[in-house]
Each structure stands twice: as C-alpha cells, then as structure tokens.
PASEBA-1860 file (N, C-alpha, C; in nm, 3 decimals):
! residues 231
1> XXXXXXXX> -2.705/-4.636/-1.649/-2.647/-4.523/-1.577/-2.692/-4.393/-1.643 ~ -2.734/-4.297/-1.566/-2.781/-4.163/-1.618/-2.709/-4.053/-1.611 ~ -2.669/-4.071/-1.471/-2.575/-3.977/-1.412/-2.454/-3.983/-1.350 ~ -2.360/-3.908/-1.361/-2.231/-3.926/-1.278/-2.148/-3.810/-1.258 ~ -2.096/-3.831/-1.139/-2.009/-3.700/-1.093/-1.863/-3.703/-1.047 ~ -1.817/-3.608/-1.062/-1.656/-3.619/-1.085/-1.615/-3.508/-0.969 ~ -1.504/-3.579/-0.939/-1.439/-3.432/-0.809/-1.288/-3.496/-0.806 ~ -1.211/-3.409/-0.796/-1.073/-3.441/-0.686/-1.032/-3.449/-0.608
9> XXXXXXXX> -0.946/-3.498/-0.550/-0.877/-3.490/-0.410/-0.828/-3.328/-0.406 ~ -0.821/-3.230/-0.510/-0.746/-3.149/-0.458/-0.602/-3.069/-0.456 ~ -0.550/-3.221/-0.473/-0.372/-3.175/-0.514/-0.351/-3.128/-0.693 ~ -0.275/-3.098/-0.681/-0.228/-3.039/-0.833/-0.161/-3.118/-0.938 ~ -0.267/-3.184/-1.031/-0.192/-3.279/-1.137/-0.172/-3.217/-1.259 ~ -0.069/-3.284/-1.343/-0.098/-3.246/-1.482/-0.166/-3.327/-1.554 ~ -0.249/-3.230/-1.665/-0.317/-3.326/-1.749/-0.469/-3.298/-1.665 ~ -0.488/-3.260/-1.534/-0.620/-3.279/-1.478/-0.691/-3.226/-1.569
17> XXXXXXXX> -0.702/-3.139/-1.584/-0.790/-3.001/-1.653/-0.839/-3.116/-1.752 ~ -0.775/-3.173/-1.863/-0.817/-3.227/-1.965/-0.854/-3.338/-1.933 ~ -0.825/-3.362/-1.826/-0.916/-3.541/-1.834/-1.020/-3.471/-1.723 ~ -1.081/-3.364/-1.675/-1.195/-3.325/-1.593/-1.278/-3.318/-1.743 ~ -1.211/-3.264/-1.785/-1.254/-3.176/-1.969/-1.308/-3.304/-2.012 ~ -1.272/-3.403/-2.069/-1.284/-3.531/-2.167/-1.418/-3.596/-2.087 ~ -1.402/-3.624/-1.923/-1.486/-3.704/-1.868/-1.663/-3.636/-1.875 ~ -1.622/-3.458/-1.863/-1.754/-3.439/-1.855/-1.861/-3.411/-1.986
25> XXXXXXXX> -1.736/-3.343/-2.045/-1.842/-3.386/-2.195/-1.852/-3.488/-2.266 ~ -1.752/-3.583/-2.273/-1.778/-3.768/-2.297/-1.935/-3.776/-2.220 ~ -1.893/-3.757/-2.121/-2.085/-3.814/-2.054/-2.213/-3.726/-2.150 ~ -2.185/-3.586/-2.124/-2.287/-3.518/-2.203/-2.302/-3.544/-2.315 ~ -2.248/-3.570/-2.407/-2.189/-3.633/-2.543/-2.281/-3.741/-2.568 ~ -2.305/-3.844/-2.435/-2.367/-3.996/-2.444/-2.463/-3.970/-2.395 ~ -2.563/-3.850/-2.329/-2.681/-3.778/-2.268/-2.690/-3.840/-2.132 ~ -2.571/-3.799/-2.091/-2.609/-3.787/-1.933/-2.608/-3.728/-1.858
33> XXXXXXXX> -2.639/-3.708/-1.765/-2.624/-3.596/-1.667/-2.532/-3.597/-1.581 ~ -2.420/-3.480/-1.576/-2.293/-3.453/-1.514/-2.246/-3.359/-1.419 ~ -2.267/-3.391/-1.306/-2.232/-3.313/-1.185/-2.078/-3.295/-1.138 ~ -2.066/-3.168/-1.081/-1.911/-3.159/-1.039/-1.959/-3.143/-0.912 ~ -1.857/-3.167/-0.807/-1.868/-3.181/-0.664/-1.717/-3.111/-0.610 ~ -1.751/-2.990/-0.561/-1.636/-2.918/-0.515/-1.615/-2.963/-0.368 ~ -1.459/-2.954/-0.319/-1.419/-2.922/-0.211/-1.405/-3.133/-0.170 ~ -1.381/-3.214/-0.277/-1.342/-3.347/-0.260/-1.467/-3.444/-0.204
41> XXXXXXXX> -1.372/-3.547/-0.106/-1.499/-3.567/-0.030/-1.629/-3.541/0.107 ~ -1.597/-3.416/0.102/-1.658/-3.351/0.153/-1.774/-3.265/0.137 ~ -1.736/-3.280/-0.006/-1.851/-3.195/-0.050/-1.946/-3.321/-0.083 ~ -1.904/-3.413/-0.103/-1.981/-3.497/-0.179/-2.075/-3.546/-0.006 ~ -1.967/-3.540/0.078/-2.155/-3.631/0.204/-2.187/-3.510/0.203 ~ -2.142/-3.347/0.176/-2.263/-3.235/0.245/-2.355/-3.212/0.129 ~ -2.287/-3.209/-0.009/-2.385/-3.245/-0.076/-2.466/-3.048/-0.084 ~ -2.539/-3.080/-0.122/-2.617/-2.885/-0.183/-2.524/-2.804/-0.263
49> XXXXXXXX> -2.527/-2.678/-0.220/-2.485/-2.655/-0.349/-2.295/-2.636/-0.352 ~ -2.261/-2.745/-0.314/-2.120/-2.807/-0.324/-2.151/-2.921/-0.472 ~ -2.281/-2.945/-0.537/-2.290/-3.037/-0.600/-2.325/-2.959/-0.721 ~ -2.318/-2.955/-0.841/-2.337/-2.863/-0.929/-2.354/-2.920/-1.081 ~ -2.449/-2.918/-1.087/-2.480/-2.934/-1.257/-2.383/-2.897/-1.382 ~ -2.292/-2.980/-1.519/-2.223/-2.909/-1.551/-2.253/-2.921/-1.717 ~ -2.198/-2.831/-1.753/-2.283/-2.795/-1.937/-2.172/-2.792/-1.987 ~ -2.200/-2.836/-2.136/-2.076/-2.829/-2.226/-1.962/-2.727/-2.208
57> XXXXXXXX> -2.010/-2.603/-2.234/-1.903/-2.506/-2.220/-1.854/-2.472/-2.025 ~ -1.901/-2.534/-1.950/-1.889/-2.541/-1.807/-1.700/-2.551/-1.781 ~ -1.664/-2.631/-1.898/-1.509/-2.682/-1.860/-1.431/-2.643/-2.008 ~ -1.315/-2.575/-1.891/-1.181/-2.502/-2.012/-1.209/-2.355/-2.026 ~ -1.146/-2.258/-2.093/-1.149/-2.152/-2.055/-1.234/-2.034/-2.134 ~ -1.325/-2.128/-2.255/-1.398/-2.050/-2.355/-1.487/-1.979/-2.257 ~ -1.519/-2.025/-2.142/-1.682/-1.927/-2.086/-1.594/-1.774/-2.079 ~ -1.463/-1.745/-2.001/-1.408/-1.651/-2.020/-1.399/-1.592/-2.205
65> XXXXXXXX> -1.416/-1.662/-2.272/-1.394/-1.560/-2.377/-1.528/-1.542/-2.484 ~ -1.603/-1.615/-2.471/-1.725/-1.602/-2.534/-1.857/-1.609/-2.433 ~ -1.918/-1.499/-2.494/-2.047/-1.440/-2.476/-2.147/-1.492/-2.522 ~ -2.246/-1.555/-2.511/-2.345/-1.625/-2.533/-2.437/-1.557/-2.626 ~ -2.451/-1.554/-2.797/-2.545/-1.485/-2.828/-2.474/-1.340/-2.885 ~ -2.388/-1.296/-2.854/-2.270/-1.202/-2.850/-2.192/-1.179/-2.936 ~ -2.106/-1.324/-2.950/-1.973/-1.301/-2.969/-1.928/-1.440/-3.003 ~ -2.020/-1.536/-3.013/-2.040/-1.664/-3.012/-2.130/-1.721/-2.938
73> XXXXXXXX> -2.171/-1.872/-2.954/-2.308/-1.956/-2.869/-2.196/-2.048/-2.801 ~ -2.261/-2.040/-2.696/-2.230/-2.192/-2.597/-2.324/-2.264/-2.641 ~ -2.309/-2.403/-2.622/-2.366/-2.511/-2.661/-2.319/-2.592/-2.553 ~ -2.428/-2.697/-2.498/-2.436/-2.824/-2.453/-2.430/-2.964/-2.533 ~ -2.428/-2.994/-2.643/-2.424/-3.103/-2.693/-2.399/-3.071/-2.839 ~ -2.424/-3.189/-2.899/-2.346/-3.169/-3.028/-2.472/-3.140/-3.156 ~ -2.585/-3.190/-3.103/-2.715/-3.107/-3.165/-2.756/-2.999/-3.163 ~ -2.697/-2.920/-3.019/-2.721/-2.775/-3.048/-2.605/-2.737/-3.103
81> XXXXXXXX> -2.534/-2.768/-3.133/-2.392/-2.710/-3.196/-2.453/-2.716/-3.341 ~ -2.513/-2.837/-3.417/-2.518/-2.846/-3.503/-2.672/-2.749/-3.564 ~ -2.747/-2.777/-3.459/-2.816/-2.602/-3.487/-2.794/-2.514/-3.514 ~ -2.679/-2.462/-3.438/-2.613/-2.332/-3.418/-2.553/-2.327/-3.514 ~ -2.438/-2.392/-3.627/-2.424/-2.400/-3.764/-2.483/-2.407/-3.811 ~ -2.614/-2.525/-3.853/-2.726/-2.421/-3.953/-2.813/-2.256/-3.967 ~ -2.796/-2.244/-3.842/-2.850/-2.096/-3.761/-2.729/-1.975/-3.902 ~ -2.606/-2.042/-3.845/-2.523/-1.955/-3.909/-2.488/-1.933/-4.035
89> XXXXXXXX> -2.499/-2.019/-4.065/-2.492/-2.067/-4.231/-2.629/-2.007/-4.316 ~ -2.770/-1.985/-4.258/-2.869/-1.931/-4.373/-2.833/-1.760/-4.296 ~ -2.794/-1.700/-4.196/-2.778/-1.574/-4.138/-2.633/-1.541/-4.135 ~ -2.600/-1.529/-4.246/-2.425/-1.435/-4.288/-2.419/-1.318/-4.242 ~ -2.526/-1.248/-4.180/-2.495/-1.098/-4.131/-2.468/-1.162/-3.981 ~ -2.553/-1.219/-3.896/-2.512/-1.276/-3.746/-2.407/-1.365/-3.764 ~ -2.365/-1.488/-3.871/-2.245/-1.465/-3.909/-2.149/-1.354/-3.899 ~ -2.129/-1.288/-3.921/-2.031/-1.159/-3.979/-2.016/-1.107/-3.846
97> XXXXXXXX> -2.098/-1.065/-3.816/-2.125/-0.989/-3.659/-2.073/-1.013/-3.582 ~ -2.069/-1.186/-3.508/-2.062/-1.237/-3.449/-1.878/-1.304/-3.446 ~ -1.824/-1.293/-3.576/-1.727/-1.341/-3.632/-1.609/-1.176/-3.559 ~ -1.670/-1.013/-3.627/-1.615/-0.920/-3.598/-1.629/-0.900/-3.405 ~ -1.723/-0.951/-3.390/-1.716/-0.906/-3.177/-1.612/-1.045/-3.161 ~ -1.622/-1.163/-3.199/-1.504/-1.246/-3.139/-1.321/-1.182/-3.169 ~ -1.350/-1.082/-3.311/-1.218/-1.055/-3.292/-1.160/-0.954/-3.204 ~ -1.244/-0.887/-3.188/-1.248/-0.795/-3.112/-1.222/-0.809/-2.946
105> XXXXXXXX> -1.314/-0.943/-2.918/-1.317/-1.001/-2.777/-1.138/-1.055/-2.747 ~ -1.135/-1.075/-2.864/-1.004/-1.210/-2.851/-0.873/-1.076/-2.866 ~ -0.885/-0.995/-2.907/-0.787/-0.860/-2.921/-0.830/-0.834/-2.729 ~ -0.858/-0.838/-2.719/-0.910/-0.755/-2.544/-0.881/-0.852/-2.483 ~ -0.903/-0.991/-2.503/-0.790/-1.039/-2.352/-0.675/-1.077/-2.420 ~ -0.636/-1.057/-2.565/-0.493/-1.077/-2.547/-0.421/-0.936/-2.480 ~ -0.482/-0.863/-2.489/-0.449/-0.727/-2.422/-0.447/-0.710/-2.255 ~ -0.492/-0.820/-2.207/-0.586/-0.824/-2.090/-0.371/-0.799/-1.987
113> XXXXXXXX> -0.299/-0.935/-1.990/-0.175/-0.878/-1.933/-0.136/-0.738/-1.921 ~ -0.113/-0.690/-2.041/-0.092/-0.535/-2.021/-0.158/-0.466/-1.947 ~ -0.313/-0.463/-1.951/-0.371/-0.379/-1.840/-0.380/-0.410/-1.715 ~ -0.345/-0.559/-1.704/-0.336/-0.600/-1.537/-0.206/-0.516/-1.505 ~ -0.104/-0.503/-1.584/0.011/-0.447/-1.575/0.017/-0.297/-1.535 ~ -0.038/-0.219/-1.613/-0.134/-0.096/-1.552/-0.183/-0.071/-1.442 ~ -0.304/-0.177/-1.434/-0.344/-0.127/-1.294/-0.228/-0.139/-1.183 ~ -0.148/-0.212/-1.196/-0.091/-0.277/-1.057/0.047/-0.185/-1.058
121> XXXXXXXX> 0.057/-0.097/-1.165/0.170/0.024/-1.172/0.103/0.136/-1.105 ~ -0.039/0.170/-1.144/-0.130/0.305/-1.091/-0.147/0.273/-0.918 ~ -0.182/0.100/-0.906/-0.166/0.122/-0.741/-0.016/0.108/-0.682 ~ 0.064/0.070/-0.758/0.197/0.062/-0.702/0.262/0.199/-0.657 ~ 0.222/0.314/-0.750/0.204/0.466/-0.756/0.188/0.523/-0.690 ~ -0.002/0.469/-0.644/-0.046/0.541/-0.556/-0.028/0.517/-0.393 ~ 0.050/0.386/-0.356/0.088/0.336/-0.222/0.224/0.413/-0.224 ~ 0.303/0.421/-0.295/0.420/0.498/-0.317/0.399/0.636/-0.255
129> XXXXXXXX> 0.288/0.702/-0.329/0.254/0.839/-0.263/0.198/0.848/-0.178 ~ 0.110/0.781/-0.081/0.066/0.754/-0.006/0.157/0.710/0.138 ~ 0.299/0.652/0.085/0.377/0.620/0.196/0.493/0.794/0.204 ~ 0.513/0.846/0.039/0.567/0.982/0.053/0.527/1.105/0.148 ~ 0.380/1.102/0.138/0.322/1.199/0.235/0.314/1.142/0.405 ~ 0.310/1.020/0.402/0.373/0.993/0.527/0.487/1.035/0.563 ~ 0.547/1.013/0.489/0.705/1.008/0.566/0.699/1.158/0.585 ~ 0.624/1.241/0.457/0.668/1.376/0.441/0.593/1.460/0.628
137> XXXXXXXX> 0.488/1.379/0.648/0.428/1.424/0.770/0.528/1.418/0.855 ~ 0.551/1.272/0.898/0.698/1.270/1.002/0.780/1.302/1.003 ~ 0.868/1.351/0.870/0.960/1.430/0.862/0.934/1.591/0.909 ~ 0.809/1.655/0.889/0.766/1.767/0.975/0.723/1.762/1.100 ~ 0.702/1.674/1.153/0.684/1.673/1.271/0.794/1.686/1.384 ~ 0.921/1.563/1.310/1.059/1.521/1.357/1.102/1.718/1.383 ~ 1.086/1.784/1.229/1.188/1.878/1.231/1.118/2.026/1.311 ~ 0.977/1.983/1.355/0.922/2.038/1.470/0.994/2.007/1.608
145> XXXXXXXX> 1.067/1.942/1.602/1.130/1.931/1.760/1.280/1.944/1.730 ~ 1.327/2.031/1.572/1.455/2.023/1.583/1.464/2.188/1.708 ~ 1.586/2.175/1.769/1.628/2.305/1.839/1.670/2.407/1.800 ~ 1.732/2.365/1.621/1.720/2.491/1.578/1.638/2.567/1.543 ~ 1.512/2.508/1.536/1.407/2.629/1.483/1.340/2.728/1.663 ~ 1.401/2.656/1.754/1.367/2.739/1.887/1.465/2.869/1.869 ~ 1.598/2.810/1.810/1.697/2.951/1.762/1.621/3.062/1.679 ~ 1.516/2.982/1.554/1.456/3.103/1.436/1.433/3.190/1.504
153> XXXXXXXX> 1.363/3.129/1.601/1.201/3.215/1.679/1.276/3.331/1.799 ~ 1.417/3.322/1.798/1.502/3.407/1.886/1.525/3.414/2.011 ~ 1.525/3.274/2.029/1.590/3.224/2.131/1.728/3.192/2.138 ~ 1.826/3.148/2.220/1.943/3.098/2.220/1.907/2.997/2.353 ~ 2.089/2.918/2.297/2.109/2.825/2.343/2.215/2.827/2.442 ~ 2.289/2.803/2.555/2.424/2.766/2.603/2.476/2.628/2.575 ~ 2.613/2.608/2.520/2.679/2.519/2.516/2.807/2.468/2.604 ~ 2.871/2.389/2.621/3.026/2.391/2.647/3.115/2.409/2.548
161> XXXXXXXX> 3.222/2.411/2.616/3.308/2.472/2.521/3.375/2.363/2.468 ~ 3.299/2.222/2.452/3.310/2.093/2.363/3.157/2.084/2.296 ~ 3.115/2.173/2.253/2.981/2.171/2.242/2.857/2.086/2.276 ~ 2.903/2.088/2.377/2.736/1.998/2.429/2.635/2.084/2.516 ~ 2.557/2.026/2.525/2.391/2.155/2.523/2.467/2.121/2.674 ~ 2.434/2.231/2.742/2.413/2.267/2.900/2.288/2.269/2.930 ~ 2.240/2.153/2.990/2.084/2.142/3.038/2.077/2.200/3.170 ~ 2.186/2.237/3.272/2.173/2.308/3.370/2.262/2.387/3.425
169> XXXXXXXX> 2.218/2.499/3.492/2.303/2.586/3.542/2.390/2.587/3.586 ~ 2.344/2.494/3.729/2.417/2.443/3.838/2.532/2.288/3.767 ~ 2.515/2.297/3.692/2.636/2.228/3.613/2.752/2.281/3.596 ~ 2.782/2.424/3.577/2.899/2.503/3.536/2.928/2.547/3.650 ~ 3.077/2.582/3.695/3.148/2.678/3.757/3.192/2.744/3.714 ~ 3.177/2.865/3.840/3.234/2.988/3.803/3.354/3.039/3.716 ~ 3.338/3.101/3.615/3.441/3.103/3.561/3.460/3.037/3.402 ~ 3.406/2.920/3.418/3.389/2.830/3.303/3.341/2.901/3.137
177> XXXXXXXX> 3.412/2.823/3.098/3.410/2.889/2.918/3.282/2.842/2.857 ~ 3.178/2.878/2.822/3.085/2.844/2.754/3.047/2.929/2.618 ~ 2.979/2.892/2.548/2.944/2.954/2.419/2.784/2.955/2.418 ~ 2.729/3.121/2.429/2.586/3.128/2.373/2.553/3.133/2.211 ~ 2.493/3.054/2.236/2.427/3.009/2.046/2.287/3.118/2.001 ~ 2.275/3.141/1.902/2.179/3.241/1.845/2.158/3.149/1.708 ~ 2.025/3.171/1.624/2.030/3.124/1.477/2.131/3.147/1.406 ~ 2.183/3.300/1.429/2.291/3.341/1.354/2.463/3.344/1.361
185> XXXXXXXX> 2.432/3.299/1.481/2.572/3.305/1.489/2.619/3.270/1.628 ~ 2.702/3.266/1.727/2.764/3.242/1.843/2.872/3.325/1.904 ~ 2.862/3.340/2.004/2.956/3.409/2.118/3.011/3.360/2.245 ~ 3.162/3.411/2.288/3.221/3.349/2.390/3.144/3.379/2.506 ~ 3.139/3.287/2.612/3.108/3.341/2.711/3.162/3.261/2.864 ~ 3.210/3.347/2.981/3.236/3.301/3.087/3.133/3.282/3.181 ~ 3.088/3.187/3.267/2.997/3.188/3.391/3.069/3.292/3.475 ~ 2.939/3.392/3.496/3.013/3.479/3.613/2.943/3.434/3.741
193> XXXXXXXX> 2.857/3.414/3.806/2.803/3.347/3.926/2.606/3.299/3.897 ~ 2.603/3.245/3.970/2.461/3.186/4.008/2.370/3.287/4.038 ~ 2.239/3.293/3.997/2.117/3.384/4.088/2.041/3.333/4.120 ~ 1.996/3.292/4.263/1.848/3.210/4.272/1.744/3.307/4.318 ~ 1.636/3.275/4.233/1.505/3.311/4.242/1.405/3.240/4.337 ~ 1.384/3.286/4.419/1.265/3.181/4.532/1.131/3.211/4.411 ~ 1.099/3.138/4.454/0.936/3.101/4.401/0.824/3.256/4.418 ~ 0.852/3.300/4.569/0.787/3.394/4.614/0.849/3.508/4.527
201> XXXXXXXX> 0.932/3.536/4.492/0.986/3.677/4.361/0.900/3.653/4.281 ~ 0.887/3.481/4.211/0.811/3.485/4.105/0.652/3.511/4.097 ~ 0.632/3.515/4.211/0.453/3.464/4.196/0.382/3.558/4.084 ~ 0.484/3.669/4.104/0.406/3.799/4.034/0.337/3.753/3.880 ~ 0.478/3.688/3.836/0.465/3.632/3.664/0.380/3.514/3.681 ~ 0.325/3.503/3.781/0.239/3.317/3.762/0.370/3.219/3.749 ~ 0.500/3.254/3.795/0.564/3.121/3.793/0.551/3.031/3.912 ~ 0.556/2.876/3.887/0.473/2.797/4.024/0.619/2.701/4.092
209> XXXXXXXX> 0.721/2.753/3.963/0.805/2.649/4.014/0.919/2.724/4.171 ~ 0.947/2.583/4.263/1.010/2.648/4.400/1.127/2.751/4.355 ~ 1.179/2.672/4.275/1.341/2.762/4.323/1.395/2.743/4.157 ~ 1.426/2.905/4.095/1.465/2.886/3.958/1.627/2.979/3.978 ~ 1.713/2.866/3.850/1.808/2.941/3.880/1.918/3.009/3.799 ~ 1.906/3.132/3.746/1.962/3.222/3.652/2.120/3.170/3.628 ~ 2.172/3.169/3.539/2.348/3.228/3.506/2.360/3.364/3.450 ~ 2.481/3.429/3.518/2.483/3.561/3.482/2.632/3.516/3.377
217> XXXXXXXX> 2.647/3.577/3.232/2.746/3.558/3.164/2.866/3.665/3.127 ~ 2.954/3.624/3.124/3.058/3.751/3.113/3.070/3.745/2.944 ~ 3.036/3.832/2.859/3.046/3.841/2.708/3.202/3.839/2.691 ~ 3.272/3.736/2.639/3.420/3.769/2.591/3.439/3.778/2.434 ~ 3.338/3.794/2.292/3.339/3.816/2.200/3.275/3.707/2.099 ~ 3.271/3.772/1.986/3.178/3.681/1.909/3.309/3.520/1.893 ~ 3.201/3.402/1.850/3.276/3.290/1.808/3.261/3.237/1.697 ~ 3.214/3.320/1.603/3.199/3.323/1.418/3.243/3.435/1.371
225> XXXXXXX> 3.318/3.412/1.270/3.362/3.508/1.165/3.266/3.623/1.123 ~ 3.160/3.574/1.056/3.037/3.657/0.996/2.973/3.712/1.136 ~ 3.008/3.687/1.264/2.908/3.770/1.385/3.033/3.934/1.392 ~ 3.204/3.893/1.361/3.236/3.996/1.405/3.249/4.070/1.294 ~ 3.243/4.023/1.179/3.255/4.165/0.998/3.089/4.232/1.058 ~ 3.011/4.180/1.062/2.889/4.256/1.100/2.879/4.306/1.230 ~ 2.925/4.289/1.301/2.938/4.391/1.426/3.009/4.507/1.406
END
C-alpha cells in the first residue's frame, strides 16, 4: 500500500481532529502518500480538486501560527525535522531569531480575541451611527410635516372649541365658538357667516378651483394669558 485517503461523513465528533491528526501523519511517518477528500462521499466519485494532497504540518492548528522559514519550519517527516535541528543547532543566530519572531507571533494571536473584540465594537459603532443619522433624517422629515412649523412661517390655524383642527368651513354654524391659533398664541373667535367665491372672481389670481369658501370671524379676545399682558 502506498497511498491512502481519509474523509468524513461530516457530522461533528469528538476526538475527530486527533484521530484525522494521528491517521495522516502515522501514514507520512511510514512514507506514504496521504490524501484528504473534502465534502464526504462525494467528493471522493467527483474526485479533482475535492482530493488533496496532505503534509505534515497540513493537520492541527500550527500552519496558523508558524511561518515557514520565519518564525519556525514546517516539516513533512521526521528527517526533515531532524535536519531542521541540525540546521539549528550549528546556526544560534537563526536559532535566536527565529526563537524571538515565535514569541512575538505567539504574543499576537494570543492577542488576536481582543482585537476581534475591537473590530466588532468599531463596526458595532459605526452601524449604530449609521442607523442615528437615519432616524435623525426621519425625524426631520416627520417634523417637516409637523403644523406647527406652518404656524412659524405665520400662518394660523382654526380650531373648535374642544380643540380639534376644523378642516372645513362649511362644518361650523353661524355663531359657533371657535379659536384662531397663531405660533404665539390664540384667540376667541365666533363664526359670523359664510362667503362664497365662484371660480370666475378668482381667475384673476390663477385660482382653478370651482367654488372656494371663506369664514368671516367675529374677534371675542385673546385665549392666552401672555397674548393679553402684551397686547
């Protein structure tokens, strides 16, 4: 036997990792050649590059922490390992070197949590502000259609005298108690009668609509404190 290849079904065991670990360098170990086959048996009838050649350091989590040449050697077998200790042993400066970047490496991903921690605070931050200036848009937009700012601009409003907006004229009778609204303040007021405007009065102003129709108001005094000290 020369070669052999290993795959899973897939599901989640314990212990896998180390017996994937044991089986593939046991083979390399005895010089054989050791393929991994991703994605079960499926990969194995499609076969290409679902089928994959695998090297000593291929399995467990050293490829993440050592650098080849760097910071330490990967090795495939136990002859280049044992190279790689004589290598190190007559060269105490690539020794040394190599000894100071692993501590260094190994300080940086024990550090590595914290900065995942970081980043995911800076975007947590920046979706935060990103949803603030939203809201902050819709909230200006909303307070673009409040009615009091039609009051800033010096307009008024008519109400009843339960305060609800009077959307039409022809709603009130004669006589009826209403209150005109201003930004600043409010005043009593009685319906004194109806005026209709035909269309044809208006044409002059470009108005297109048929029939518009005025309330004339009888002023009976202010309905805030601060409208009558300032009067």
């Amino acid at each position: 036997m020369k070669r052999i290849a290993v795959f899973t079904s897939g599901g989640d065991a314990q212990g896998m990792n180390a017996a994937l670990r044991a089986v593939v360098r046991s083979g390399l170990e005895r010089g054989l050649e050791v393929f991994a086959i991703y994605e079960g048996y499926s990969g194995m009838v499609e076969g290409g590059g679902r089928i994959k050649p695998m090297r000593w350091g291929d399995v467990g989590g050293i490829l993440h922490q050592i650098r080849d040449g760097e910071n330490g050697f990967l090795v495939s077998s136990v002859d280049e390992a044992a190279g790689r200790i004589v290598q190190l042993l007559r060269d105490p400066d690539l020794a040394r070197r190599l000894g100071l970047a692993l501590r260094h490496s190994r300080d940086w991903h024990a550090q590595a949590p914290q900065r995942l921690a970081q980043r995911l605070m800076r975007a947590a931050a920046a979706q935060l502000e990103q949803r603030r200036l939203a809201l902050a848009g819709a909230e200006e937009r909303l307070q673009a259609h409040d009615p009091h700012r039609v009051l800033q601009r010096g307009y008024a409003w008519v109400e009843s005298a339960d305060g609800r907006p009077v959307i039409s004229a022809l709603a009130l009778r004669p006589g009826q108690a209403v209150r005109a609204v201003w930004a600043d303040g409010r005043a009593r007021a009685a319906l004194h009668q109806h005026l209709m405007a035909m269309g044809r009065e208006l044409a002059h102003a470009g108005r297109r609509q048929a029939d518009t129709v005025f309330m004339v108001l009888d002023f009976l005094g202010y309905a805030d404190e601060h409208c009558r000290s300032s009067s």
